[in-house]
Residue frames as qw, qx, qy, qz and C-alpha x, y, z in Angstrom:
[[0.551, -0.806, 0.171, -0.131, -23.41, -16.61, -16.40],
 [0.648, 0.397, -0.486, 0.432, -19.70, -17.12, -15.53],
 [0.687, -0.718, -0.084, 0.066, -17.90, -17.73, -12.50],
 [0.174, 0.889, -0.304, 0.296, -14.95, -15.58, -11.49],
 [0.908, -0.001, -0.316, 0.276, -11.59, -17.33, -10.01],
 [0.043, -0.961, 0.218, -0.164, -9.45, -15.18, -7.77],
 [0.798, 0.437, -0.203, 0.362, -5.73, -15.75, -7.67],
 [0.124, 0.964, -0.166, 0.164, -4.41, -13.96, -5.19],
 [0.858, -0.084, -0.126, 0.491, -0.35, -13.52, -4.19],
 [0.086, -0.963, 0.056, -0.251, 1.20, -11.30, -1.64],
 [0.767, 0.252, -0.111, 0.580, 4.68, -10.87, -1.56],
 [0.403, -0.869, 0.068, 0.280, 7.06, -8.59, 0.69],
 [0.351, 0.862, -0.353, 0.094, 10.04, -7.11, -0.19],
 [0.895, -0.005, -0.299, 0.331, 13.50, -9.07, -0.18],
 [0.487, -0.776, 0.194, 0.351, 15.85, -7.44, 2.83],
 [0.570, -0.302, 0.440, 0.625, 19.03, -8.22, 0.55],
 [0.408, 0.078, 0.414, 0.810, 18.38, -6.45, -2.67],
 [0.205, 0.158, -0.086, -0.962, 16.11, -3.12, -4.52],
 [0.386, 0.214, -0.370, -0.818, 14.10, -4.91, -6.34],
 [0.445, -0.154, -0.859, -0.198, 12.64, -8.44, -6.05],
 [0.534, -0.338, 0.142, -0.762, 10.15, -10.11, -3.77],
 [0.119, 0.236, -0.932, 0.248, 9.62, -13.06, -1.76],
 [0.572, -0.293, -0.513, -0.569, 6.39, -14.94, -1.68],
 [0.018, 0.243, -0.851, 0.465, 4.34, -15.23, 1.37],
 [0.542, 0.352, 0.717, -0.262, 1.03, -16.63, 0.92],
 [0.287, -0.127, -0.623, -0.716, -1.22, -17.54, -2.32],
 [0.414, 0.207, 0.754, -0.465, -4.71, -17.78, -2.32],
 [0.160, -0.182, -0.721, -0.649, -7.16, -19.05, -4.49],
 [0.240, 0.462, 0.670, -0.528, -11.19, -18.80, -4.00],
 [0.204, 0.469, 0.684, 0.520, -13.95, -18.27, -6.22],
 [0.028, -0.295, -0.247, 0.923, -15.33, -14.73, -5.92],
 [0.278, 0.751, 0.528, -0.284, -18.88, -13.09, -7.06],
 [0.291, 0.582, 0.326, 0.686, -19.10, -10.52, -9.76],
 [0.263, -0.954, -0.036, -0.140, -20.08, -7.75, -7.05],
 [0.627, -0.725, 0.083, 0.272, -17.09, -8.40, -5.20],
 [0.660, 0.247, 0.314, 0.637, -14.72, -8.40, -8.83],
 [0.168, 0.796, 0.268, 0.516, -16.48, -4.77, -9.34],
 [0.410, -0.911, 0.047, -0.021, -15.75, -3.52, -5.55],
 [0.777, -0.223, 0.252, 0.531, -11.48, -4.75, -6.89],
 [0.351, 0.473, 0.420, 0.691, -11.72, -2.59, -9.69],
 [0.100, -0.886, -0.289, -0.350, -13.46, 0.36, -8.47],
 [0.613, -0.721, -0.036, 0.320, -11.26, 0.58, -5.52],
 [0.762, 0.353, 0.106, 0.533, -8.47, 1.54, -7.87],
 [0.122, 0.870, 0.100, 0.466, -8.57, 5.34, -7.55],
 [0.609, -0.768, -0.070, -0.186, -9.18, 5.24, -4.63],
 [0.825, -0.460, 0.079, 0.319, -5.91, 3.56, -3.91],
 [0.500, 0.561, 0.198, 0.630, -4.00, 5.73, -6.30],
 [0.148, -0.794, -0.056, -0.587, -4.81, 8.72, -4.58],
 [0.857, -0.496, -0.140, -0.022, -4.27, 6.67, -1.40],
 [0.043, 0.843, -0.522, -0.123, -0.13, 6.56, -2.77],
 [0.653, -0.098, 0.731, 0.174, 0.11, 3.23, -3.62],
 [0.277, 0.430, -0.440, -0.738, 0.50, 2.23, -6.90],
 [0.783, 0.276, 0.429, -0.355, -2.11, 0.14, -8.99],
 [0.362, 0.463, -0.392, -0.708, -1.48, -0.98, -11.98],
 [0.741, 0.186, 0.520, -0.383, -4.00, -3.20, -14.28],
 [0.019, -0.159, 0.792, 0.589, -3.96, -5.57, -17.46],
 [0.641, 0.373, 0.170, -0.649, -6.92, -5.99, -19.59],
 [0.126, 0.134, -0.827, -0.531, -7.56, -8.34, -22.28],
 [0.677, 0.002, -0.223, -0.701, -10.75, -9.86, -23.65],
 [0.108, 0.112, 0.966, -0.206, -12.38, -13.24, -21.80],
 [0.079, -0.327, -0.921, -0.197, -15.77, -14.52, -21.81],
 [0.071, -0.713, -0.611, 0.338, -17.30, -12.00, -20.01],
 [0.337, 0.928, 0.129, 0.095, -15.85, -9.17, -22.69],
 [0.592, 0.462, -0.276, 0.600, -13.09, -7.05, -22.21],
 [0.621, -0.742, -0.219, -0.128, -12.16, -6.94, -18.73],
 [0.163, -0.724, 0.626, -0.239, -9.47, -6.43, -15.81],
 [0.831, 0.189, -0.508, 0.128, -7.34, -10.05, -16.09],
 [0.744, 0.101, -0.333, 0.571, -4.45, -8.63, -13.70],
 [0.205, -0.920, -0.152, -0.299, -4.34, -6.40, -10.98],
 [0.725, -0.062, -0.378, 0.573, -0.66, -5.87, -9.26],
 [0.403, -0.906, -0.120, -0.053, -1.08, -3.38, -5.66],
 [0.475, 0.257, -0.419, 0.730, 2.29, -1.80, -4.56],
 [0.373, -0.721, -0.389, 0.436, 1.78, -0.27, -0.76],
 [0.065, 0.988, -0.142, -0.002, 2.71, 3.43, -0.38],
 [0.566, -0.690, 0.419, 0.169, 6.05, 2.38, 1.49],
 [0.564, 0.574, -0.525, -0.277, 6.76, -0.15, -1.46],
 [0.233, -0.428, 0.827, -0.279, 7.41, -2.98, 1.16],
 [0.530, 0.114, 0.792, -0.279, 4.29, -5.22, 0.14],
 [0.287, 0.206, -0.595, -0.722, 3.00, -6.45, -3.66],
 [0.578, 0.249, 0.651, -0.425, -0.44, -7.93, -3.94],
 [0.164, 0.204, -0.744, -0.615, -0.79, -9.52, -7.53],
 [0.512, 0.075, 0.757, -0.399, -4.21, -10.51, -8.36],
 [0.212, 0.121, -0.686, -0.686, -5.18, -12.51, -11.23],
 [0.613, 0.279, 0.416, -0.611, -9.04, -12.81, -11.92],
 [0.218, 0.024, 0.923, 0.317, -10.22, -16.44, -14.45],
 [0.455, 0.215, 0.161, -0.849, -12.96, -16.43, -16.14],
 [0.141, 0.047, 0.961, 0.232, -14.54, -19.57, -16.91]]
């Protein structure tokens, strides 16, 4: 059994230039394995939704999983970066 770390950091869009972002809260918390699977599944969903999703993999303790999950809104005004530990 492993326990799953959740990272998360949502960022808005800087007024003064195109491209960057400006941090406005982190959180950390420790999260179930159901709730890791209802982050991941939700993908399409938001895809289809117009936001964009996009996900890093690499191999951890629990196999070869989603590490890195960074959310763009439709609008592009908000970035949700979440990064999932496995310990």
């Amino acid at each position: 059994m492993y326990t799953i770390t959740l990272n998360e950091v949502r960022q808005e869009k800087n007024p003064n230039t195109k491209t960057t972002y400006v941090t406005v809260e982190n959180k950390v918390e420790v999260i179930s394995e159901k709730q890791y699977d209802n982050y991941i599944n939700s993908i399409p969903f938001f895809r289809r939704f117009g936001g964009s999703e996009s996900v890093v993999k690499a191999y951890t303790c629990a196999g070869y999983k989603v590490y890195k999950l960074t959310s763009k809104s439709p609008d592009r005004l908000t970035k949700v970066i979440r990064e999932f530990k496995f310990s």
